[in-house]
Structure formats: C-alpha cells, structure tokens
C-alpha positions in Angstrom: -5.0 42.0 35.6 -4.1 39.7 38.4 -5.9 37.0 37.6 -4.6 36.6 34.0 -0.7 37.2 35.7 -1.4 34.8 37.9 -2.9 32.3 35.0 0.1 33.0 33.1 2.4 31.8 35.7 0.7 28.6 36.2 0.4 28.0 32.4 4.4 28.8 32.4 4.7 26.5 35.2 2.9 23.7 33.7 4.5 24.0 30.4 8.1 24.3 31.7 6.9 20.8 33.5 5.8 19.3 30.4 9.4 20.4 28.9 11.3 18.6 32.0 9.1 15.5 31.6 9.1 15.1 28.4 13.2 15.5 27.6 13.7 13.4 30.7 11.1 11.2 32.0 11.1 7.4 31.2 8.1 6.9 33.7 6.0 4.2 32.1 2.5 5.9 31.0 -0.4 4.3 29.5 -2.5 5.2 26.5 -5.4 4.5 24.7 -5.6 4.5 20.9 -8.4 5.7 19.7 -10.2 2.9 18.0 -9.5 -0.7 18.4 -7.9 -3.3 16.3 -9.5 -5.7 14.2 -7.6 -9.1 13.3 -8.2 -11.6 10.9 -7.6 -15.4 12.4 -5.7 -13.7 15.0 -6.7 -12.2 18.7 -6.5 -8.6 18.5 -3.5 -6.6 20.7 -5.3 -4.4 23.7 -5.9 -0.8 23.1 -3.6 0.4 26.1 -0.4 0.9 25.1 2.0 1.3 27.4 5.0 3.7 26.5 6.9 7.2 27.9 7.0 10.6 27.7 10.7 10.2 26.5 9.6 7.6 24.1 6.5 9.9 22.6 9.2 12.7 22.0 11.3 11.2 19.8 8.5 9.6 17.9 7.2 13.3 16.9 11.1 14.6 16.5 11.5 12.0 14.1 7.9 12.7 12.1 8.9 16.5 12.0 12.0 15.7 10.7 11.1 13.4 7.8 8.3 15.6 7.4 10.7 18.8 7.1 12.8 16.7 4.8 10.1 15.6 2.6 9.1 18.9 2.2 12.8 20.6 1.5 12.8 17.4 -1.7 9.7 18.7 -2.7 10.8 22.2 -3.3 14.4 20.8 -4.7 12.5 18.6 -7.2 10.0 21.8 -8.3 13.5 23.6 -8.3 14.9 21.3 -10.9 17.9 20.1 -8.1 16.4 16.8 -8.2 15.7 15.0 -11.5 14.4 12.4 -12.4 11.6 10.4 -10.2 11.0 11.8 -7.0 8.5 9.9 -4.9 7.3 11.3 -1.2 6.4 10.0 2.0 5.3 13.1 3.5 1.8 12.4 5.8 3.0 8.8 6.2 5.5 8.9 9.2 4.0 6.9 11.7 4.7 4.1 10.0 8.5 4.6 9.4 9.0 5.6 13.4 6.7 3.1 14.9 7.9 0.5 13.1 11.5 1.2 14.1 10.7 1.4 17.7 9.4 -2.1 17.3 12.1 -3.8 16.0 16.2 -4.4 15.2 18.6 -3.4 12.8 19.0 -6.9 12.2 15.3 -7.2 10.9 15.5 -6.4 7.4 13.0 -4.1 5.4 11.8 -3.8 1.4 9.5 -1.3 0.1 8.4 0.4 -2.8 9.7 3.7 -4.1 8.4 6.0 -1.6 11.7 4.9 0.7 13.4 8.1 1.7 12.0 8.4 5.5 12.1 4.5 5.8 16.0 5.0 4.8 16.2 7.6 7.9 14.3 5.2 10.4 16.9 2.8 9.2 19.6 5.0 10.7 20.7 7.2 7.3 21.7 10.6 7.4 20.0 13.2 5.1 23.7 14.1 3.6 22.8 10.7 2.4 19.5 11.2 1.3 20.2 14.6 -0.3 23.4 13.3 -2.3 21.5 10.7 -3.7 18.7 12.4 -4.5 20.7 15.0 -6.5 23.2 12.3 -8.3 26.2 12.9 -6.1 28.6 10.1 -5.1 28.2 10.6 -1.7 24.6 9.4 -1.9 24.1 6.1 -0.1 23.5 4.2 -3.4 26.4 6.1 -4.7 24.1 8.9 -6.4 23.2 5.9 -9.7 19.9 4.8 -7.4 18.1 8.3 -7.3 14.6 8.8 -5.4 13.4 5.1 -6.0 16.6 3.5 -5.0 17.8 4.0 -1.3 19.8 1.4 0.3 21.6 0.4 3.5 22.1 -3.2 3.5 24.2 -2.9 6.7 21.2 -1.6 8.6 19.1 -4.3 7.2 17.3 -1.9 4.0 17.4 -3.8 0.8 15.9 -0.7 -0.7 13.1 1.3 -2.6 11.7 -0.7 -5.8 10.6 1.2 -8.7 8.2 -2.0 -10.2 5.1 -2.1 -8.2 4.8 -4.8 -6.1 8.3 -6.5 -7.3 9.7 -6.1 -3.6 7.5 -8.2 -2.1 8.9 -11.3 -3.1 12.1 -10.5 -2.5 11.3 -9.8 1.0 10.4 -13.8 0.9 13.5 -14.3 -0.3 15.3 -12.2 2.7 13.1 -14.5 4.8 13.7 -17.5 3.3 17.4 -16.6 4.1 17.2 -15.9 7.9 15.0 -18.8 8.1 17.3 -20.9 7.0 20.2 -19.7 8.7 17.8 -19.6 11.7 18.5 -15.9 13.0 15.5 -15.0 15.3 14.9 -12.0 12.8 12.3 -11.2 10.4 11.7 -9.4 7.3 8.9 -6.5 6.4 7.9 -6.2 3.1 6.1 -2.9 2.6 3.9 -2.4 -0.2 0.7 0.1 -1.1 -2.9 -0.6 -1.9 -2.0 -0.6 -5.7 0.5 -3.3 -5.3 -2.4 -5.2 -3.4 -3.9 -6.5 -6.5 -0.3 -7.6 -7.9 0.1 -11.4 -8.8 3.6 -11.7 -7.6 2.2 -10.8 -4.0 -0.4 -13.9 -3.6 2.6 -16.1 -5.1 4.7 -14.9 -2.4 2.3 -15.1 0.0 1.7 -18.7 -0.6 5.4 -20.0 -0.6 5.4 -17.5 3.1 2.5 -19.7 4.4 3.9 -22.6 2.7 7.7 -23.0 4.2 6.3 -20.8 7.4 8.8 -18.0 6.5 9.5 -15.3 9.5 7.6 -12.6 6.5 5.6 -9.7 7.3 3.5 -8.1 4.8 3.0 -4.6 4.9 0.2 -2.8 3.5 0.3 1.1 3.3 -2.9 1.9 2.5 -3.0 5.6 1.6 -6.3 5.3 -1.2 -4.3 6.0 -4.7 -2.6 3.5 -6.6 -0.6 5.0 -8.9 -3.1 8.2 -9.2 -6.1 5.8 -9.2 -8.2 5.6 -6.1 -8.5 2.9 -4.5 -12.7 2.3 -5.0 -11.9 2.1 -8.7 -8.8 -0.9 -8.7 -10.2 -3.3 -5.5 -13.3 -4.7 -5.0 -12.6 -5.3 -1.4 -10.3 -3.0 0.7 -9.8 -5.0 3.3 -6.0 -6.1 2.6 -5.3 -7.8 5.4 -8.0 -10.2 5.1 -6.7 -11.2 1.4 -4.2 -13.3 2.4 -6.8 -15.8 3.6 -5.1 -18.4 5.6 -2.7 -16.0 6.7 -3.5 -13.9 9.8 -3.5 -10.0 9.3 -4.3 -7.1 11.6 -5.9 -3.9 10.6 -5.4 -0.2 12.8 -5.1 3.2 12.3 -1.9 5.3 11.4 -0.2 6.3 14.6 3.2 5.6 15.9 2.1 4.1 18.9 -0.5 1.6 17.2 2.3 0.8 14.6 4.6 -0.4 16.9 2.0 -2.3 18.9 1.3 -4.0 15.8 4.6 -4.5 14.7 5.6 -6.6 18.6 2.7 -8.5 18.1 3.4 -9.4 14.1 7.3 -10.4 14.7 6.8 -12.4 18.1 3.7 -13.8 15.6 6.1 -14.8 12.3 9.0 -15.8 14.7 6.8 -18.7 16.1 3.9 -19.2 13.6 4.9 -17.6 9.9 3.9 -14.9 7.8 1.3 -12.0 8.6 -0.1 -9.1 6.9 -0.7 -5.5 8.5 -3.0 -2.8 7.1 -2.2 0.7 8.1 -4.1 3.9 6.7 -1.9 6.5 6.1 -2.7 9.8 4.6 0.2 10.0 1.5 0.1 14.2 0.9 2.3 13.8 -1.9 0.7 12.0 -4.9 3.3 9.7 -7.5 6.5 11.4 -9.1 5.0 14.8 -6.8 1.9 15.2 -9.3 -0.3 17.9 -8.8 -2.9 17.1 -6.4 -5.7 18.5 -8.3 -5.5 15.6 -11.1 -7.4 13.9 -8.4 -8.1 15.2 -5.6 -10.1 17.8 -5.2 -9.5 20.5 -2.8 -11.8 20.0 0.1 -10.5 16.3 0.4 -6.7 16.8 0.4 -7.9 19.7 3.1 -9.8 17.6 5.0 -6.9 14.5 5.3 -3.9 16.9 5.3 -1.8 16.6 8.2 -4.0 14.3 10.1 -0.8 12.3 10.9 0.9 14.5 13.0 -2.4 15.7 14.4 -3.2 12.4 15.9 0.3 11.9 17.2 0.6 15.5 19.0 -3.2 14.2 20.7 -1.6 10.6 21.8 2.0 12.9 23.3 -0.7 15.7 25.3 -2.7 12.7 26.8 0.9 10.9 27.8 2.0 14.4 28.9 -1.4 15.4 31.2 -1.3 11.6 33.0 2.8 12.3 34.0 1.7 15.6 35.3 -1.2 14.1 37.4 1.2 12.0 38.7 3.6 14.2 39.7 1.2 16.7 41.6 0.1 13.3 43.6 
C-alpha cells in the first residue's frame, strides 16, 4: 500500500510538472518527426525540429478546438440548423495550426470548401463561423457565403471555393499582386488530391514558374476526391513531383512538420518562385458530411480515425519528457 502511495505521489508530482512547463515554459526543445522528408529538386529540411513546450500546447488547444467545432457543425447540419452544403475539416488540423505558426497575417491563403478551421487559424471567431454557417448576418461573409464561403480578407483569407480546383489560380493572382507591389509576402493556395488532376492548376502553375511568383501550392492529400478514392482518379500520387520544374516537398501530417515545411517553402518562393507541398491528412468527414459507409468501409475509417491528434499528443509527450530531464539535471 506504500509503495503504490508513494507512486502516486511521484506520478502527481510529475504531472503537476508537466502542467507548470507546459503553460509556462518557452525553453527551446528539440524533436524528431517521425519519418523524414522527401523533396523534389529541392534539399530536404532536417528532421529536428526545434520548438517549446509553450509552442506544442497551443498547437493541440487549437486542434481540439477546431476539432470540437467541427464536430458541434456536424451535429447542427444532421439537426437541420445548418442547410445547405456543409463541408468538414475534422482530422485535418495540423495543417491549419502549423501552417499559421509558420507564417503572417499578411501572407494571404485560398482553399477549397473545406475552410472553416483555416478561417479560425486566420484569427476568426466561431460567433463568426456559427453565424455564417446558419445564414445570420453576423456571419463573417454576412451569412449569403454559407459553409463553402468563409472570408477575412483583412487577415489575409480570400475564402473557401466551391468549384474544385478554381482557387488555385486565383492564389496566382494574389501573388502576382504582392509581387508586383513587392511586399516580402506570399500566397498559399490550398487544394485536395481531386483538384490535383484539374487543368486550371498546371496553367497556373506554369505562369507561377514563369513570372517567378512568391506562390505556394498546397496539396491536402486526404485519399477521396469528391467520394472517389484517390487509386481510381491519379495514376501517380505523388503531387508534389507533378509540377515538374517546380520544386515540391512531401511529409507527414503533423503540426510541427507543417510548419517546418511551410519556413522552408516561403523563405523558398520569396527568393526563388513557386513550390508545391504534399501533406497526408486523414479527412474524417467525407464531402457535404456523406455517410462514411458509401466508401469506406468500417475497418478503414477505424483504422485512420483520429490518427491526427494521436501523432500530435506523441510529438507534445516527447517535448514534455526532454523539459523534465532537463529540469531534474
């Protein structure tokens, strides 16, 4: 009985630690990803990633809280609150937060239709999101945008799009402009594996390369375009490797590689043009909140559901056990 009071206390001891760290600490800490990343006409980023135990926090408050928001739309669409289209980002979260703690509100961003936690990253409010998603005025595209149509073009978010791959050369556009008016910004143009086979996106990519725009090309990768998996539409998955001439990096989802990738892509189109980044994310939602069963099958969805977080709670404990070491030297 003495033992396990006494292991109790030291647990306690060490958690209550970890709580103090973690909510205070801006220690510098280095961490590993898990696998390495592979670039196309391009020298890789290192593995070591060097962040905080502050920094690691925030990147899971945010993911639970687009998660939990994600969610709450989910039941409000299934509730008939929200009508219309209502497209979910749920499982995808690394992105949105790592990509934020790469860059400035003066970089601009343009996705697709899945845009609510992007909006969020972007510094919205979920009054915001909520209003807009149920038709209210108070919504941030003055409830007439709906799901597919956030915006906060004072933040630098030129919205959702509802026409696959249509964004993409508008981001170009957005570049073109900052180019020209020779901010040291850039613009991410964020687009899925469907979208991947798009014309408009190799136009756009050749006028990028072409004029040398400060562009960087997104690709979410989450294995279903439109309900279609991804080994039916593309011959070759490897995305980042499409734009030929143009650089691209591949890595896994997690906040910490995304914003690694993200430094090295805008110091990368500041001085040399456009690039493209492949990310992996696991989408949990399917299109317009379909039923997963059309296709997906059970064991699958299982097997890929919540790896997001899962992999950012592993890279926060391994952040968290090297600050402790430290401390008890």
């Amino acid at each position: 009985m003495a033992q396990i009071i006494h292991r109790s206390t030291n647990l306690l001891k060490t958690v209550s630690a970890m709580r103090h760290l973690t909510t205070a600490s801006t220690t510098p800490i280095t961490v590993e990803t898990s696998l390495p990343f592979t670039g196309h006409n391009i020298e890789p980023p290192s593995r070591s990633v060097e962040t905080t135990p502050q920094e690691l926090l925030s990147f899971f408050r945010d993911m639970v809280l687009m998660r939990r928001m994600e969610i709450a739309a989910d039941s409000l669409y299934k509730a008939k609150l929200i009508r219309g289209f209502c497209h979910l980002y749920d499982g995808q979260e690394a992105v949105a937060v790592g990509m934020e703690a790469a860059i400035t509100k003066k970089d601009c961003i343009i996705t697709a239709y899945r845009d609510h936690c992007i909006f969020l990253g972007r510094g919205g409010t979920l009054m915001d999101a909520f209003a807009e998603l149920m038709g209210r005025k108070d919504g941030c595209s003055k409830g007439k945008g709906g799901s597919m149509h956030f915006y906060k073009k004072e933040s630098g978010f030129y919205g959702g799009h509802g026409i696959v791959g249509a964004q993409v050369p508008l981001g170009c556009g957005l570049a073109f402009a900052q180019k020209y008016s020779k901010d040291e910004n850039v613009t991410f143009s964020m687009y899925g594996d469907g979208a991947a086979n798009q014309g408009q996106l190799f136009e756009a990519l050749n006028m990028a390369a072409l004029w040398d725009l400060p562009a960087i090309f997104v690709c979410e990768n989450n294995h279903y375009g439109m309900g279609t998996a991804e080994w039916r539409a593309a011959k070759s998955p490897a995305y980042y490797k499409r734009g030929d001439y143009v650089p691209g990096l591949k890595e896994i989802t997690k906040s910490l590689s995304c914003e690694t990738s993200m430094q090295v892509a805008k110091e990368h189109a500041l001085k040399n043009g456009p690039i493209i980044l492949k990310w992996t994310p696991t989408g949990i939602h399917e299109l317009h909140v379909r039923p997963w069963k059309q296709y997906r099958t059970r064991v699958r969805l299982l097997v890929v559901l919540d790896r997001t977080l899962k992999r950012n709670r592993k890279e926060m404990r391994k952040g968290w056990m090297k600050s402790l070491q430290k401390l008890r030297i």
